[in-house]
Each structure stands twice: as C-alpha cells, then as structure tokens.
N, C-alpha and C positions, 0 to 999 in steps of 0.2 A: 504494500500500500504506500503510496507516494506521501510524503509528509508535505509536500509543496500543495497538493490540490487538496488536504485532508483540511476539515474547521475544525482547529485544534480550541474549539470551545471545552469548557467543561460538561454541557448538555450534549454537546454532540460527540465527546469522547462518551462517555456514560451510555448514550443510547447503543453508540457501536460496538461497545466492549458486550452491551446485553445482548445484542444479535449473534455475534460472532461464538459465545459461550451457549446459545440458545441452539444454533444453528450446529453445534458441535455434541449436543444434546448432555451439557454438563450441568449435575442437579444444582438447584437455586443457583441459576444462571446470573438474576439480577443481583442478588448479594454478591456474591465473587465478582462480578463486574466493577461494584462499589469497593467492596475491601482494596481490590486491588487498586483501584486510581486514587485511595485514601494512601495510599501506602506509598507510592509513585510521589503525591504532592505532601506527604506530611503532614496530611490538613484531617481533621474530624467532619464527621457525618456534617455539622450542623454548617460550618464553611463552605462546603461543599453543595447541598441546595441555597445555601444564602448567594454562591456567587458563579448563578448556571453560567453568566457571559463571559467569566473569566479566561483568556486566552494560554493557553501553557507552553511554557516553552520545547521546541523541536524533541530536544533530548529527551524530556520528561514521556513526550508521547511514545517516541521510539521505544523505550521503558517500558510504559503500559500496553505498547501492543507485544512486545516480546516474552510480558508473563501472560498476555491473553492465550499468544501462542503455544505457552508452555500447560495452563492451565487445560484448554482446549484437549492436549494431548493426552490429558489425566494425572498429572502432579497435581496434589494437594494444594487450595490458595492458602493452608497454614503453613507448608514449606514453602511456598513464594513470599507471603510478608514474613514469614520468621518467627508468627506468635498466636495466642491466643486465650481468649478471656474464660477462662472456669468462675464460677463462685462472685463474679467483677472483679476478679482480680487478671492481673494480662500477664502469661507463661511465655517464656520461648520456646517453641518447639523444633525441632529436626526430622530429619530420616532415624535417627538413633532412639528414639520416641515414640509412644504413641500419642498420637493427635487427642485432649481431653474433650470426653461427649459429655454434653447436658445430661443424658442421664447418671453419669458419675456421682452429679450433684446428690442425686438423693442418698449415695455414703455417707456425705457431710451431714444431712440432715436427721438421719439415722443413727450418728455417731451420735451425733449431739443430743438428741432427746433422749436415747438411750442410756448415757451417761447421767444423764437429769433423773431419770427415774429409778435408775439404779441406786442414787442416794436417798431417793426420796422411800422408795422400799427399803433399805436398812435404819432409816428412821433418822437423819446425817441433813443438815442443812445441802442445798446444791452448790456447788464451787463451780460458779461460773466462770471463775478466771482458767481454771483447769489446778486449781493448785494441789498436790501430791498426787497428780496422774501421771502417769508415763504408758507413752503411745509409740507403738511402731506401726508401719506404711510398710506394708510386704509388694514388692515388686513396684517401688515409687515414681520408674518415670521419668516424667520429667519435673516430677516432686509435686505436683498440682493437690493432692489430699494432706500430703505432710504439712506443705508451707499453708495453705487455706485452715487446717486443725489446731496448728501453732498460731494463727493468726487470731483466729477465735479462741481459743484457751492458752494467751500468753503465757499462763504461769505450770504449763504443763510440759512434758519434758518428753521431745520427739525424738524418735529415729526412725529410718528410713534405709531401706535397702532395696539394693537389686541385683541382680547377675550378671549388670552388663555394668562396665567402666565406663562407656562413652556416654550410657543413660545416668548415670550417676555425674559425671562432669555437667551436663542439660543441669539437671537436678538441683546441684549446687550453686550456677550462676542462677539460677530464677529464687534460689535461698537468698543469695549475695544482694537480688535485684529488690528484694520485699525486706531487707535489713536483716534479715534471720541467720544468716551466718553459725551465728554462738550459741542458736535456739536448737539446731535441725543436726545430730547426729549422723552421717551419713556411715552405710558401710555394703562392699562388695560382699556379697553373702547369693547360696541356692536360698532362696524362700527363708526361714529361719534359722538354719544352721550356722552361720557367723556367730551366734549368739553361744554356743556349748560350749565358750572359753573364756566368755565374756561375763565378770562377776561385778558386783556393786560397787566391790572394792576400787575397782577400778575404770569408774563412772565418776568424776567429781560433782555429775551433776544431782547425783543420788548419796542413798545411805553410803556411811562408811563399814557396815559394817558387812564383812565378806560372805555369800550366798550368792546361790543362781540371780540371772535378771531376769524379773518377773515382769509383765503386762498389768496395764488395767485395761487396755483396748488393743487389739492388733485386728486389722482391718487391711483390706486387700480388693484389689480390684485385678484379678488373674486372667490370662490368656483362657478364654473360653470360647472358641470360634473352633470345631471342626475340620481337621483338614480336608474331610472329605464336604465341605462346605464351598470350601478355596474358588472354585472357580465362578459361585456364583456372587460375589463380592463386588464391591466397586470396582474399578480398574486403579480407584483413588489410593481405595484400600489394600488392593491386592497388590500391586506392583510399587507400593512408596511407603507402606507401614513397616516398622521390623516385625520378621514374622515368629520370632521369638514373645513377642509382646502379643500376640493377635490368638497364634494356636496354639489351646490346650491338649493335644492327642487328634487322634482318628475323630474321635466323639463329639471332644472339646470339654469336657468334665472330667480329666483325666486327673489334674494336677487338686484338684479339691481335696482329693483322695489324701495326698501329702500335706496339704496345708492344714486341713484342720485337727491330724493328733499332734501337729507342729505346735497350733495354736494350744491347745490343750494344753502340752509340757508347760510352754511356757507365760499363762494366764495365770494370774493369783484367782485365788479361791473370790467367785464374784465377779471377776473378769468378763470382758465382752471380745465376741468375734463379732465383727460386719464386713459379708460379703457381698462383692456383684455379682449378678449370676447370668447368663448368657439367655437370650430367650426361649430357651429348650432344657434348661438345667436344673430346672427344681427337683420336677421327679429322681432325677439322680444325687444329689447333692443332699437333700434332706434327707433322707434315710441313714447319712454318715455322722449326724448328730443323737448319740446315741443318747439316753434318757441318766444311764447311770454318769455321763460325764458333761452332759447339757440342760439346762433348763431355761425356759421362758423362751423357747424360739419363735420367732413372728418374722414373716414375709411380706416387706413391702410391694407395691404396684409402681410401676412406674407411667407416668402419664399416658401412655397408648396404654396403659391396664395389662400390662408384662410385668412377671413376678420379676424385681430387678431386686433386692435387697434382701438378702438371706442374714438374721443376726441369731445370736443363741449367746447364754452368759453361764459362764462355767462353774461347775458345782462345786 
C-alpha cells in the first residue's frame, strides 16, 4: 500500500486496519485494529476518538500497517504491543508466556472470598491486608495472579514458581514494573517441588523457627488444553502460545493429578487450593479431592456458565 496516496488520518487508519483484520477473518477484528494504532501513537482510547482528523506521520503508519500484516497472519496483538491488562492492572507478555484471559480473573476473586471466609469460619476477624498469609502461584507466568494477590493482600507473603527460566524472567520485570520486587519470591521449580528443601528457616520473610514451608493458599492456573485438542485452537493460540503452558496431557487433566497431593503436602491444616479448570475438567479433577484430605469444595461458573474454579481447603 503506497503511503503517498494512503489518508494517513487517524479515522481512516482505524477504518483500514478494521477491514484488512476483518477481511483476514481475525477474531474482534475492530479491537486489534484499535490496540494496535494505540500502541503505534502512544496515545489512549480517549485521544484517539477525541482527534479522528489527526494526520500521523509516514513512519508511524508504515508501523501500523506492518503489525496489521503480522496480526492478519495470526500473531497474537498481545505479542505485537508487548502487554496486557489482567485485574486493571497492564503485564508484559511474550512468546515465553501465556497470554492472561479474563477468565483467570475469577482465581482472584475466588482466592479472595475464600480467604474471607475461611476466617470468618474459625471464628478470627478477616485480615484484609493478607497479614500472616503466605501464598504460592504454581506455574506463574508471566506473574499476572502473584503480582495482582500481592497487590490486594500487601501484607501477605508471595511466591511464585515455574519450570520455565525465560517465564520466570517475564514474571519478575512485570514484579519490578508494579514495585513488588521484595514482595514476590520467585523460584524455578516442576509444580511444587523446589519447595522439599526449602524451610522457614531460611525464608526471612517468615518464622525463624526451622520446619517445612507451609501454604495458606496455593492456587494455580495449569496447562489444561488437550493435545488431542491442538489442532482445533486458534492459529493465535496454537502457533505463538508456549505449548508447555497450554497442554496438560493427551486429555489435558493430566497434570491435576500431581498438583493436588503436591498441594496437600504442602497446605497447613485449613489451607486453600484454587484451581482453573479447563472447560471439560471437572468431571475428572473433582473426584481427586478426596473427602479424608479435603473439605468445603465449591465450583465456580465462569460467565459463559463453564465450571472454571475448582477450590477445596484442607483438612
């Protein structure tokens, strides 16, 4: 496309980037079209209708049509701007990541009342701040549940692990980028295993006095996608997510199996698991919360009315 004859307006970039995205048949065609010429000028939503006649310069447009081109072909528009909003708050994300979905959210909101009532059943005012809680993020990402948990229960004491280095590097700038640095634990670890050597002792954020590290929450959002799912995915998904983060097994509820006598070991008595659960994993996943080591288990919905939150608190 010539940039000489193109009207490099801000309304008539906008209208072309929705055609060219539309006509490529890439989902919410007109959103992506917007992030991305947000992301090109710098500018928020509200500058952006405030000033359709503004003219951009040459390069800028060149810019915008070259992630059009890229978006068109099935890259992620989270790996074209670099980031993205969980909770209101704005992550960076990568290829080394998984891209955070809205329905993640309902972990936070699960953790969180969960926690509430938990006090409120042993009979304990609620510690809204999070104070003598201590929370691990099993497989964190690019840290979107850790840094959002810590953010809402300041005075609670996070950690955060994953299997992968270059996800855990993500992880820690988006720590660095919300001030949490000194807050957020990080550690390369399979699911909880970093933890069997790891005692209070040698935590200065906890007790001095030497014993396993226990949970009051460990909470996860696990690869639960099916391989034999794979090919019916987005192209978004399928060829730009790590597929370490996406698939759980053949099934995709394969790894539930390991996480929750994980969580168990390491829950104090009272403890909470909350998990995501794939749209096909309840049936398998709840019958692994056995009665003699879990109680109080409830299944949230997630807005399309998909059992998305599995929680249970241990006995």
């Amino acid at each position: 496309m010539s940039l000489v004859s193109t009207d490099r307006s801000v309304r008539s970039l906008l209208r072309q980037g929705v055609e060219q995205l539309r006509a490529a048949q890439v989902p919410s065609f007109t959103l992506g079209a917007e992030l991305l010429l947000l992301h090109v000028t710098s500018r928020d939503r509200t500058w952006l209708y405030a000033h359709p006649e503004e003219v951009l310069p040459p390069e800028t447009v060149e810019e915008y049509f070259a992630l059009l081109r890229r978006r068109a072909l099935g890259e992620p528009t989270q790996h074209l701007t670099g980031k993205q909003e969980f909770w209101g708050f704005e992550f960076e994300v990568t290829p080394e990541v998984l891209i955070p979905r809205p329905e993640t959210e309902h972990l936070i909101e699960v953790a969180l009342d969960r926690l509430a009532v938990r006090e409120l059943r042993a009979g304990r005012p609620v510690r809204l701040q999070g104070e003598d809680i201590t929370i691990v993020d099993i497989g964190t990402g690019s840290g979107c549940i850790a840094i959002t948990l810590a953010k809402e229960l300041p005075a609670a004491t996070v950690y955060a692990t994953d299997i992968s280095n270059a996800a855990l590097e993500v992880a820690k700038r988006n720590a660095a980028r919300h001030g949490l640095s000194d807050r957020i634990q990080f550690l390369e670890s399979d699911l909880l295993e970093g933890f069997s050597s790891l005692t209070t002792s040698r935590s200065p954020s906890l007790s001095s006095v030497e014993g396993p590290l226990l949970f009051d929450l460990v909470i996860c959002n696990p690869p639960y996608i099916g391989l034999r799912e794979s090919e019916s995915l987005p192209i978004e998904v399928r060829h730009h997510e790590p597929h370490a983060a996406l698939y759980g097994g053949e099934e995709g509820y394969e790894l539930y199996g390991a996480i929750i006598p994980q969580a168990a070991h390491y829950l104090k008595p009272g403890g909470l698991l909350i998990l995501e659960l794939g749209h096909n994993s309840l049936p398998a996943v709840q019958p692994l919360l056995d009665a003699s080591t879990w109680c109080n288990v409830g299944v949230t919905d997630d807005l399309a009315g998909i059992p998305r939150v599995l929680s249970a608190q241990r006995t």
